[in-house]
N, CA, C and O atoms as a Maestro MAE file, in Angstrom:
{
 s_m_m2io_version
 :::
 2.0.0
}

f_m_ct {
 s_m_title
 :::
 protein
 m_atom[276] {
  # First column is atom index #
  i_m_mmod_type
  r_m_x_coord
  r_m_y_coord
  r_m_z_coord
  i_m_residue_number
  s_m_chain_name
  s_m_pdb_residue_name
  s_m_pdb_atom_name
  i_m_atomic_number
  :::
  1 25 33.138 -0.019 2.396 1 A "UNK " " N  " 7
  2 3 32.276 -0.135 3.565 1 A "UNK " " CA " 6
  3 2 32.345 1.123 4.418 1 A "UNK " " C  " 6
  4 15 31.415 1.516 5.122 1 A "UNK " " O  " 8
  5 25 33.411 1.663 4.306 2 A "UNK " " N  " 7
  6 3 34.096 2.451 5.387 2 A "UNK " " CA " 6
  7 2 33.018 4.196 4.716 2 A "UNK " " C  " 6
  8 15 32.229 4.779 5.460 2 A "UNK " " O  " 8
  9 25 33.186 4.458 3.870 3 A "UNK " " N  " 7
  10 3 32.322 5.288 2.614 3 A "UNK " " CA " 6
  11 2 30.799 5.165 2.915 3 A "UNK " " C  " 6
  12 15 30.119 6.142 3.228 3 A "UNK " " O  " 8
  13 25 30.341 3.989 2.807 4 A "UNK " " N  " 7
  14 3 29.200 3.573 3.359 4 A "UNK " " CA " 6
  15 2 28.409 4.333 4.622 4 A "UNK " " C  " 6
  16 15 27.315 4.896 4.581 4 A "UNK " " O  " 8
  17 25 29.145 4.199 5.544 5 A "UNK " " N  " 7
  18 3 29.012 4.104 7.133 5 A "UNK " " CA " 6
  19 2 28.879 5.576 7.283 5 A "UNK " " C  " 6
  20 15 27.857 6.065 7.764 5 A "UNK " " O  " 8
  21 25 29.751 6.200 6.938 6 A "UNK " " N  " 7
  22 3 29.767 7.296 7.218 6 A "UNK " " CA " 6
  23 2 28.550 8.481 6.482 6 A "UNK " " C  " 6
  24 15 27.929 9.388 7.036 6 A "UNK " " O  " 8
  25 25 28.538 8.003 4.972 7 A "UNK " " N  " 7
  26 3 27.553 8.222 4.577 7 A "UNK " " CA " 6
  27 2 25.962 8.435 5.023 7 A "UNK " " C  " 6
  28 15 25.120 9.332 4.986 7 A "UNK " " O  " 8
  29 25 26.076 7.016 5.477 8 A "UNK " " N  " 7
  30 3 24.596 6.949 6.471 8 A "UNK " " CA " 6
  31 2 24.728 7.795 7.927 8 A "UNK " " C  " 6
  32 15 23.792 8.418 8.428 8 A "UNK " " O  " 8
  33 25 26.112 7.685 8.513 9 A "UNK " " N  " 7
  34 3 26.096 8.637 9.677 9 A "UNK " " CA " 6
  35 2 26.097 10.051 9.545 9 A "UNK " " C  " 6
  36 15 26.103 10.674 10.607 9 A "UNK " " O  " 8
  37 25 26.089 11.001 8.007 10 A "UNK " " N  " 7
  38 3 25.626 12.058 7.860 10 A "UNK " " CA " 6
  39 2 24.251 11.889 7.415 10 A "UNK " " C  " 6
  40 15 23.515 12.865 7.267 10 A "UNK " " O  " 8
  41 25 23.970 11.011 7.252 11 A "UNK " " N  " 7
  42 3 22.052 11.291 7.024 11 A "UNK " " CA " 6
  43 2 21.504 11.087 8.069 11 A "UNK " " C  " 6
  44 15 20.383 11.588 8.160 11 A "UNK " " O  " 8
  45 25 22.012 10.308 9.254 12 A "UNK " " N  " 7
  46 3 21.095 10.578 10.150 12 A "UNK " " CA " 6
  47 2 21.665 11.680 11.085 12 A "UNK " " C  " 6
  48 15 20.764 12.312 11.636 12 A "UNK " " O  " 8
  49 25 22.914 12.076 11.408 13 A "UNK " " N  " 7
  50 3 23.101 13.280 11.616 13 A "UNK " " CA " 6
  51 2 22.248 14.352 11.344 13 A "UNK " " C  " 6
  52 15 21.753 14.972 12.285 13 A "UNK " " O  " 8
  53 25 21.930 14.756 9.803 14 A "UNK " " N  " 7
  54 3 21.046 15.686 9.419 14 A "UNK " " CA " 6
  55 2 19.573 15.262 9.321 14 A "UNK " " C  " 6
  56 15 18.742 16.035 8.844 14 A "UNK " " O  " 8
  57 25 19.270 14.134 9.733 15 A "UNK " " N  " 7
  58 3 18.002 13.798 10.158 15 A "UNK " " CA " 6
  59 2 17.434 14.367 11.423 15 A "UNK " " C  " 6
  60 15 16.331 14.809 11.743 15 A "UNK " " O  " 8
  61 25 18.820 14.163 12.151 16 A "UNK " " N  " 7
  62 3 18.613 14.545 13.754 16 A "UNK " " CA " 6
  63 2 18.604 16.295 13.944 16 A "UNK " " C  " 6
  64 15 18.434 16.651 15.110 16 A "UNK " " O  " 8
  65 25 18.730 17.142 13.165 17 A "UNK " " N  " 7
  66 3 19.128 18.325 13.000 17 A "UNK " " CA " 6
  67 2 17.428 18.951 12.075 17 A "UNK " " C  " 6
  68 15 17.417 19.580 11.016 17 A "UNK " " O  " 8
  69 25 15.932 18.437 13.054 18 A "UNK " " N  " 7
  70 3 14.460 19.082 12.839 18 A "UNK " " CA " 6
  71 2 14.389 20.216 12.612 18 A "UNK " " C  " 6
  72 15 13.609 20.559 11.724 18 A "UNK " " O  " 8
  73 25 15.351 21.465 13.485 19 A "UNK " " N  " 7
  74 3 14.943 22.730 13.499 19 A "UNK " " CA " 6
  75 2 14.809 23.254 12.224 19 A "UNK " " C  " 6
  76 15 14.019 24.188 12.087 19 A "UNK " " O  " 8
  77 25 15.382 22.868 11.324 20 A "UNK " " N  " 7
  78 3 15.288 23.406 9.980 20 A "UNK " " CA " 6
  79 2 14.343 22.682 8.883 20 A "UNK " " C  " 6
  80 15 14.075 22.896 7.700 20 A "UNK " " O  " 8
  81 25 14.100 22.060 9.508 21 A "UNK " " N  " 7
  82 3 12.730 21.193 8.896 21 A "UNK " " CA " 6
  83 2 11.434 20.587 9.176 21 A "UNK " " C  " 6
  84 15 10.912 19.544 8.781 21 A "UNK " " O  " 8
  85 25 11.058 21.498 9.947 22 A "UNK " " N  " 7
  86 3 9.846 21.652 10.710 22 A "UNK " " CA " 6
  87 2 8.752 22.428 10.105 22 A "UNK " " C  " 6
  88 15 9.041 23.592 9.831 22 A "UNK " " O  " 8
  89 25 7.595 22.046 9.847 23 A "UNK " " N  " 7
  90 3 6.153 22.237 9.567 23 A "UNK " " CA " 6
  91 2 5.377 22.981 10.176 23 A "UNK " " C  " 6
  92 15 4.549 22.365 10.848 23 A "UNK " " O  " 8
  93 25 5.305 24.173 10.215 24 A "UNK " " N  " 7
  94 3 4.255 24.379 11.650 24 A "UNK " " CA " 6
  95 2 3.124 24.668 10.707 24 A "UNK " " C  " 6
  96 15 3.361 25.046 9.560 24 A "UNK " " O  " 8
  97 25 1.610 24.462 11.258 25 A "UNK " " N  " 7
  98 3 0.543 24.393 11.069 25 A "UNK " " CA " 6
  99 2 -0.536 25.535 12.000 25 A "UNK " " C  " 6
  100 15 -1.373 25.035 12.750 25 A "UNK " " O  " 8
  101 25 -0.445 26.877 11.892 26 A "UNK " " N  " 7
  102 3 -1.081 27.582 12.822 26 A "UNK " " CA " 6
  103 2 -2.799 27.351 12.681 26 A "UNK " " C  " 6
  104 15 -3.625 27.819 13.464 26 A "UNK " " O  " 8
  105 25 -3.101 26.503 11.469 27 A "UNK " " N  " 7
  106 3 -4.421 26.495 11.792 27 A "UNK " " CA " 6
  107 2 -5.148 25.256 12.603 27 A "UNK " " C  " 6
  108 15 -6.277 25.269 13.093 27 A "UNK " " O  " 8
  109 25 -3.933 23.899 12.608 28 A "UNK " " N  " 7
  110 3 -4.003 22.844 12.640 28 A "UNK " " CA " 6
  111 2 -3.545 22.112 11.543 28 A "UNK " " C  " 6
  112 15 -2.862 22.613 10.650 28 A "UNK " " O  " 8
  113 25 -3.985 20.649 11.586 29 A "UNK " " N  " 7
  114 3 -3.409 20.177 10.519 29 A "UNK " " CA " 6
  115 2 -4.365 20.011 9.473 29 A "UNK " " C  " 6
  116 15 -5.546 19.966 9.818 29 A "UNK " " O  " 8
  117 25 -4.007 19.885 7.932 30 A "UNK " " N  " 7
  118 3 -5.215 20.169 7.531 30 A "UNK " " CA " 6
  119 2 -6.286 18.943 7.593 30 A "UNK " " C  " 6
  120 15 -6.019 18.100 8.449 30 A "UNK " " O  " 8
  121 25 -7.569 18.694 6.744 31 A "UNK " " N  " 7
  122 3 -8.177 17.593 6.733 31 A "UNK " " CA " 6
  123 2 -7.025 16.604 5.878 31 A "UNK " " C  " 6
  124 15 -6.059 16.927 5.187 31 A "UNK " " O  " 8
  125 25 -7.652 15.095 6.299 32 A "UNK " " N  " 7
  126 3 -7.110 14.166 5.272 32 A "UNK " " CA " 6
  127 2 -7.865 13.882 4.302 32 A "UNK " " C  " 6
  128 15 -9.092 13.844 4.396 32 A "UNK " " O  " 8
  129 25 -7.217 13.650 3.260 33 A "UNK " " N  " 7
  130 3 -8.348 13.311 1.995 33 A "UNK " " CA " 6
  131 2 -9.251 12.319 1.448 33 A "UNK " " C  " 6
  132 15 -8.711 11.368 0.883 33 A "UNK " " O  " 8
  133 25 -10.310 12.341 1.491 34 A "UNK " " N  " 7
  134 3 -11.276 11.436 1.588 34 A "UNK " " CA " 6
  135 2 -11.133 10.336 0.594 34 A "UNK " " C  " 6
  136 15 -10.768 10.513 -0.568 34 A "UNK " " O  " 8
  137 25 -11.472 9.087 1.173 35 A "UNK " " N  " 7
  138 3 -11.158 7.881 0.749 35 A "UNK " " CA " 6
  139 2 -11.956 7.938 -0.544 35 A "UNK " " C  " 6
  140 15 -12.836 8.799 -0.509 35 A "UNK " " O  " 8
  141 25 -11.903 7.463 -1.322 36 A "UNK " " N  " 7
  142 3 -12.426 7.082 -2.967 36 A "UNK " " CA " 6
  143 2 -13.219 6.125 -2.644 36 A "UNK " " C  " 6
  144 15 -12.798 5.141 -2.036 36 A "UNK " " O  " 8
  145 25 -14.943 6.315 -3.129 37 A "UNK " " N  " 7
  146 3 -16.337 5.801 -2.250 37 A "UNK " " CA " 6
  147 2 -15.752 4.653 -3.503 37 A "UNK " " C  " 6
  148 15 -14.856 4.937 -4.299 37 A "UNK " " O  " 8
  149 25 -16.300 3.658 -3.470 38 A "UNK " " N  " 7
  150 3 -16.150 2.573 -4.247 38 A "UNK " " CA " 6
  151 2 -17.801 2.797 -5.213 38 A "UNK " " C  " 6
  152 15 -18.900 3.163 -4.798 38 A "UNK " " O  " 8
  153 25 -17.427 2.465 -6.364 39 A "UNK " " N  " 7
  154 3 -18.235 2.889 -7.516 39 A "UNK " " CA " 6
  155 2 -19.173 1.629 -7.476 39 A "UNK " " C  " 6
  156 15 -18.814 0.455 -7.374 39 A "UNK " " O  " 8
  157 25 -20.726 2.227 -7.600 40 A "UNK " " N  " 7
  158 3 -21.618 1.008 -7.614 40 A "UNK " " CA " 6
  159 2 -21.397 0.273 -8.764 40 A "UNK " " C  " 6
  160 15 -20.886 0.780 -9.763 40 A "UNK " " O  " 8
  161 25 -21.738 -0.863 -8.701 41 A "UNK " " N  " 7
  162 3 -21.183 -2.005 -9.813 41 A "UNK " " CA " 6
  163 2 -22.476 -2.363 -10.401 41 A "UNK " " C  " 6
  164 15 -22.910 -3.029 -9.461 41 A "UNK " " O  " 8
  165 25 -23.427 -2.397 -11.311 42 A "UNK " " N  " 7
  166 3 -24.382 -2.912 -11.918 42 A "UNK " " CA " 6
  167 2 -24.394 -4.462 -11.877 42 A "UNK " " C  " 6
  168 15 -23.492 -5.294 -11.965 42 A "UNK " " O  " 8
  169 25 -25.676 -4.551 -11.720 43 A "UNK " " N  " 7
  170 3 -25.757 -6.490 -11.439 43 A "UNK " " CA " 6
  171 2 -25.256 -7.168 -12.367 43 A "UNK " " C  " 6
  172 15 -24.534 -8.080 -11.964 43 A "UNK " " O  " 8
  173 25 -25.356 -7.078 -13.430 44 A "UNK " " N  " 7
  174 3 -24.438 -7.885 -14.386 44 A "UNK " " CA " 6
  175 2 -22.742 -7.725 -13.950 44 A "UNK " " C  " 6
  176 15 -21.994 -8.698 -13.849 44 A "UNK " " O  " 8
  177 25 -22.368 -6.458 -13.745 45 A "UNK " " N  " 7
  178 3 -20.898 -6.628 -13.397 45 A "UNK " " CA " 6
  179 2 -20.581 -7.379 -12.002 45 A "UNK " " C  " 6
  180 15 -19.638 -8.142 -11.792 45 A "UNK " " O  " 8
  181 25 -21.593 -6.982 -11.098 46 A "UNK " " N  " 7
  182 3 -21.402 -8.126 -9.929 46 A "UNK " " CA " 6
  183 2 -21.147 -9.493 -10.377 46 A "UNK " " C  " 6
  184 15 -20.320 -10.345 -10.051 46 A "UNK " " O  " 8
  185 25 -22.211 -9.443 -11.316 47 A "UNK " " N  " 7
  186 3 -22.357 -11.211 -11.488 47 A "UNK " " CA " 6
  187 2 -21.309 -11.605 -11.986 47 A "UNK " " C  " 6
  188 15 -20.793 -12.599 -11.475 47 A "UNK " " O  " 8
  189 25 -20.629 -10.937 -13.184 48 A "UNK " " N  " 7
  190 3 -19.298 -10.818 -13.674 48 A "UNK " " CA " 6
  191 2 -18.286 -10.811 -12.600 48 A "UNK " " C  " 6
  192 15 -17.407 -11.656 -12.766 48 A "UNK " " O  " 8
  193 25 -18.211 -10.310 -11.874 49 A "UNK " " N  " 7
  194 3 -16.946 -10.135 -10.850 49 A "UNK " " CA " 6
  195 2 -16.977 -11.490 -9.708 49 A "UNK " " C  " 6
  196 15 -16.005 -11.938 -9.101 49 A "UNK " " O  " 8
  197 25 -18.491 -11.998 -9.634 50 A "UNK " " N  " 7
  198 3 -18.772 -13.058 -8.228 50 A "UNK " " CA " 6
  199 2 -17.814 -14.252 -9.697 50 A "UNK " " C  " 6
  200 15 -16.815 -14.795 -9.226 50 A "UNK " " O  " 8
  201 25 -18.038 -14.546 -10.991 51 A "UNK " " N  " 7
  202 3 -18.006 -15.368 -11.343 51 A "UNK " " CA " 6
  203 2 -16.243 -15.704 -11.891 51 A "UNK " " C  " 6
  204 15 -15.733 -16.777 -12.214 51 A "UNK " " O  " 8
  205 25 -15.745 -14.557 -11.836 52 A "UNK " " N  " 7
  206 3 -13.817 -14.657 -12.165 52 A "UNK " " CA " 6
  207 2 -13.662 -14.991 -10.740 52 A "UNK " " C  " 6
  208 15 -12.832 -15.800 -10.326 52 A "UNK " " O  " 8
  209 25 -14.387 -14.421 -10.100 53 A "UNK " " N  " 7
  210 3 -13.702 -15.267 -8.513 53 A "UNK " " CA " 6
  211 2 -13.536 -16.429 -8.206 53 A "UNK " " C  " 6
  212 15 -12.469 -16.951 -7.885 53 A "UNK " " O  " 8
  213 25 -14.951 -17.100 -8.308 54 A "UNK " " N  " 7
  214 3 -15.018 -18.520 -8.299 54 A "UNK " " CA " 6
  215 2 -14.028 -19.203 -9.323 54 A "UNK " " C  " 6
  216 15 -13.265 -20.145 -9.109 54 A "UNK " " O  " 8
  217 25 -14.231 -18.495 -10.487 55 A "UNK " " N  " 7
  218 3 -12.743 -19.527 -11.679 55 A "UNK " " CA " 6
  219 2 -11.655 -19.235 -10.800 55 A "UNK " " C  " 6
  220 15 -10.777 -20.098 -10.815 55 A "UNK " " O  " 8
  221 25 -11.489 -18.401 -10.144 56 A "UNK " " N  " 7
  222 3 -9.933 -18.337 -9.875 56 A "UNK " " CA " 6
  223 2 -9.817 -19.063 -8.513 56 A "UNK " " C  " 6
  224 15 -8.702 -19.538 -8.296 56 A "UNK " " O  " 8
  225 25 -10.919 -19.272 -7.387 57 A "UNK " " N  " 7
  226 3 -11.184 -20.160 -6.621 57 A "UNK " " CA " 6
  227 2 -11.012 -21.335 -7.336 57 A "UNK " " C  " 6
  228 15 -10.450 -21.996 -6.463 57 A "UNK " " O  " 8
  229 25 -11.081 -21.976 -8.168 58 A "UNK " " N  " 7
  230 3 -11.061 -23.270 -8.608 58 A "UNK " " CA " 6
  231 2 -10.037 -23.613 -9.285 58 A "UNK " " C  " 6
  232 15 -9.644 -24.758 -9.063 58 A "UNK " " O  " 8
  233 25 -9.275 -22.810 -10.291 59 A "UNK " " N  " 7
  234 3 -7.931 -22.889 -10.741 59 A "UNK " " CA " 6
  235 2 -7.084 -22.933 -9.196 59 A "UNK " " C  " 6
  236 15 -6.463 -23.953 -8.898 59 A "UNK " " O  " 8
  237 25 -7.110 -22.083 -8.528 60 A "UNK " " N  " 7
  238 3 -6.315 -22.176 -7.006 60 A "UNK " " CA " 6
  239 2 -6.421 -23.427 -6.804 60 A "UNK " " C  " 6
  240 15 -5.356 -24.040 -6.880 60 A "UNK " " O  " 8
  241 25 -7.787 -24.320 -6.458 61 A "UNK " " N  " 7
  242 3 -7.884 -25.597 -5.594 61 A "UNK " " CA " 6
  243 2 -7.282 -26.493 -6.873 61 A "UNK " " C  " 6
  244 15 -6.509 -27.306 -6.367 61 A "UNK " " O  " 8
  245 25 -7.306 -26.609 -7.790 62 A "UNK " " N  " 7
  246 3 -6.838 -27.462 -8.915 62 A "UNK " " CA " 6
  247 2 -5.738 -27.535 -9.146 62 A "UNK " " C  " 6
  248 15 -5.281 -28.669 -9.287 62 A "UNK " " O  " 8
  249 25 -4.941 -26.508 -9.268 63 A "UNK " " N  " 7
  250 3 -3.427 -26.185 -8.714 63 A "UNK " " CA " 6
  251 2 -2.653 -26.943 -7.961 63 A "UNK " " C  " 6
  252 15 -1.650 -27.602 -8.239 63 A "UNK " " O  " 8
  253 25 -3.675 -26.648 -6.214 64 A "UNK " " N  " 7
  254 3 -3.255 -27.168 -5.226 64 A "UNK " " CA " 6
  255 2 -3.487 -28.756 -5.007 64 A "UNK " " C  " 6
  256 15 -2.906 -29.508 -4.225 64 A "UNK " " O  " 8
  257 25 -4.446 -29.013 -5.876 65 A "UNK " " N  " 7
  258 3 -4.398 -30.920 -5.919 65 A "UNK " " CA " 6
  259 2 -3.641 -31.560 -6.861 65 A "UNK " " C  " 6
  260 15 -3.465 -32.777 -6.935 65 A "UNK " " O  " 8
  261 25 -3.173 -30.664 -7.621 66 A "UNK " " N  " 7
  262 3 -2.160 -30.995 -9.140 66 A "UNK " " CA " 6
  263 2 -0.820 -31.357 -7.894 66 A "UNK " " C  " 6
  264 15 -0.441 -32.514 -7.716 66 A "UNK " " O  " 8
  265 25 -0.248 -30.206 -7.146 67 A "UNK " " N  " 7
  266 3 0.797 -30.036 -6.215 67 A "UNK " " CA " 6
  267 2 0.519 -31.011 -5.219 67 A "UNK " " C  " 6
  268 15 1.462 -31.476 -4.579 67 A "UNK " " O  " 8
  269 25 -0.448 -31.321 -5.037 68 A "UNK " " N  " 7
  270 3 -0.281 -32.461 -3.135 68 A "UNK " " CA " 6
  271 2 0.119 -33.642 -3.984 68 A "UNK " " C  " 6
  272 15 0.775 -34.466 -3.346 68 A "UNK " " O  " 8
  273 25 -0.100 -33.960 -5.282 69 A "UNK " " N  " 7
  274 3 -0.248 -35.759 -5.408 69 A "UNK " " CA " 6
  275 2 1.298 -35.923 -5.464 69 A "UNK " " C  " 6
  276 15 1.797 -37.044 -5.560 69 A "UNK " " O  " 8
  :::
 }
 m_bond[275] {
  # First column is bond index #
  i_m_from
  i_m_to
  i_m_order
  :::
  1 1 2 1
  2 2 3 1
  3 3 4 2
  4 3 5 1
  5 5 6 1
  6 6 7 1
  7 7 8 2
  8 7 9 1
  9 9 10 1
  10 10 11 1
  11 11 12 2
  12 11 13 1
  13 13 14 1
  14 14 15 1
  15 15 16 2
  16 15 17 1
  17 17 18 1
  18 18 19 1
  19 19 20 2
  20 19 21 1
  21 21 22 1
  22 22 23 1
  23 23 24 2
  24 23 25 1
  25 25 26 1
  26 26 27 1
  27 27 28 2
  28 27 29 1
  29 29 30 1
  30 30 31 1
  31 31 32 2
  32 31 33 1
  33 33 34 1
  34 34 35 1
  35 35 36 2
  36 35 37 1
  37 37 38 1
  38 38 39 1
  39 39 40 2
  40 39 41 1
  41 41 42 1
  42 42 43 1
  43 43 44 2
  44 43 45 1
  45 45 46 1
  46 46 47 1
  47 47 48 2
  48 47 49 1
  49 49 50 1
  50 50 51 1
  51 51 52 2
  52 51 53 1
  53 53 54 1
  54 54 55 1
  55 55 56 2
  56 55 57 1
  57 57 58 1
  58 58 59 1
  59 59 60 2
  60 59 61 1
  61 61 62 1
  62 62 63 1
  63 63 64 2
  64 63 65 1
  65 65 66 1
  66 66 67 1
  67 67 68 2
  68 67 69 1
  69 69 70 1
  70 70 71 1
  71 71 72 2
  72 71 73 1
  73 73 74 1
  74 74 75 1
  75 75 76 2
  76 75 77 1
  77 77 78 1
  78 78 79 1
  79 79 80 2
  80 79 81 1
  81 81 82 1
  82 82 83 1
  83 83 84 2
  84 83 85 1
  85 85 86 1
  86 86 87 1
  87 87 88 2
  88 87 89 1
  89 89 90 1
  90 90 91 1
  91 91 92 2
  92 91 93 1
  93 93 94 1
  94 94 95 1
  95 95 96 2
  96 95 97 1
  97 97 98 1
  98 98 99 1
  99 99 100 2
  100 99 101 1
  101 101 102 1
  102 102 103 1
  103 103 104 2
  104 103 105 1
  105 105 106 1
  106 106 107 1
  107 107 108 2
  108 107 109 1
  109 109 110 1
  110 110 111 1
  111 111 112 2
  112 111 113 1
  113 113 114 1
  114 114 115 1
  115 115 116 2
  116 115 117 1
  117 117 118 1
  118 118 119 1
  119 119 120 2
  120 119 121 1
  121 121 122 1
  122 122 123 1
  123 123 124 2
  124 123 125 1
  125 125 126 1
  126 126 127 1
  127 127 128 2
  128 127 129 1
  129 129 130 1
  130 130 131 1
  131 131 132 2
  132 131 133 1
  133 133 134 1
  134 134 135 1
  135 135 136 2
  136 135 137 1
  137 137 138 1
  138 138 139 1
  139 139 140 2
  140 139 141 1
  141 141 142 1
  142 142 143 1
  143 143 144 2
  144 143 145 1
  145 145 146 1
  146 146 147 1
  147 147 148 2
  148 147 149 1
  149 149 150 1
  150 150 151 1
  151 151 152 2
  152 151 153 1
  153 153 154 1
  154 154 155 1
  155 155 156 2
  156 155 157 1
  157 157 158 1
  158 158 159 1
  159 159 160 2
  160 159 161 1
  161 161 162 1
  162 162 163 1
  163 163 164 2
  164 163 165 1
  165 165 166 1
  166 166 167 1
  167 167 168 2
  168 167 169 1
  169 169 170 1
  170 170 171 1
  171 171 172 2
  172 171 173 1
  173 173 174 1
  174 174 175 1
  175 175 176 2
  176 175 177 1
  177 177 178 1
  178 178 179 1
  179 179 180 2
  180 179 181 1
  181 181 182 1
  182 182 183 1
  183 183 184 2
  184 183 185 1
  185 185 186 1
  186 186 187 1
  187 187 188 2
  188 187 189 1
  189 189 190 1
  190 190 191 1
  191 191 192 2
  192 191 193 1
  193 193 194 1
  194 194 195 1
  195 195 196 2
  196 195 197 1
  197 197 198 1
  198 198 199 1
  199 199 200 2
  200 199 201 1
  201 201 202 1
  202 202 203 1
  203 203 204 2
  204 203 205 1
  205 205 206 1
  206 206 207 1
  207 207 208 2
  208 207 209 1
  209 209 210 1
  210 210 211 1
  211 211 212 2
  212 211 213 1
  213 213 214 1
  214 214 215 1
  215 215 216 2
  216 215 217 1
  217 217 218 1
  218 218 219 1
  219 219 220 2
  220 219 221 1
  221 221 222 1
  222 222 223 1
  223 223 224 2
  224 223 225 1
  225 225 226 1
  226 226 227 1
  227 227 228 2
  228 227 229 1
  229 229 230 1
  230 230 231 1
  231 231 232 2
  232 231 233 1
  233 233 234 1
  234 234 235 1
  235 235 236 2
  236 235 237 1
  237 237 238 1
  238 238 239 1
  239 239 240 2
  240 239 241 1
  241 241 242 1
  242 242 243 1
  243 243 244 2
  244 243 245 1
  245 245 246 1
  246 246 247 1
  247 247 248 2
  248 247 249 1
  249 249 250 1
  250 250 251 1
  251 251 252 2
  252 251 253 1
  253 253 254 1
  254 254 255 1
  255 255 256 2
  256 255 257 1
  257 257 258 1
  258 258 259 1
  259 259 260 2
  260 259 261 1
  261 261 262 1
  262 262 263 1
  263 263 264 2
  264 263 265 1
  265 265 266 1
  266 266 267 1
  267 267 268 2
  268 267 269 1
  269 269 270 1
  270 270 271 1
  271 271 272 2
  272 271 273 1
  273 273 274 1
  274 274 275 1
  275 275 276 2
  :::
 }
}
């Protein structure tokens, strides 16, 4: 335990010790990277995707009435 403690009290020791690990950014920071547009889905795959939902909506509620009785 004793190994432990101390352990963690040199990591945050050298946590607390920024000057040497500091970032500077003279232009700013840069941009963040743009979110990943979500890929159009063709109507059949919609229809495909609306219809595993609902099975899995219904396995869920079937489940859950298997479990209440």
């Amino acid at each position: 335990m004793r190994i432990a403690r101390i352990r963690r009290q040199r990591a945050l020791q050298s946590g607390k010790d920024t000057s040497t690990s500091l970032i500077e950014f003279p232009n700013g920071l840069p941009p963040a990277p743009s979110r990943k547009q979500k890929e159009k889905l063709s109507e059949v795959e919609q229809q495909l995707k609306k219809a595993e939902a609902a099975q899995r909506r219904r396995m869920q509620m079937e489940k859950a009435a298997r479990e209440s009785e």
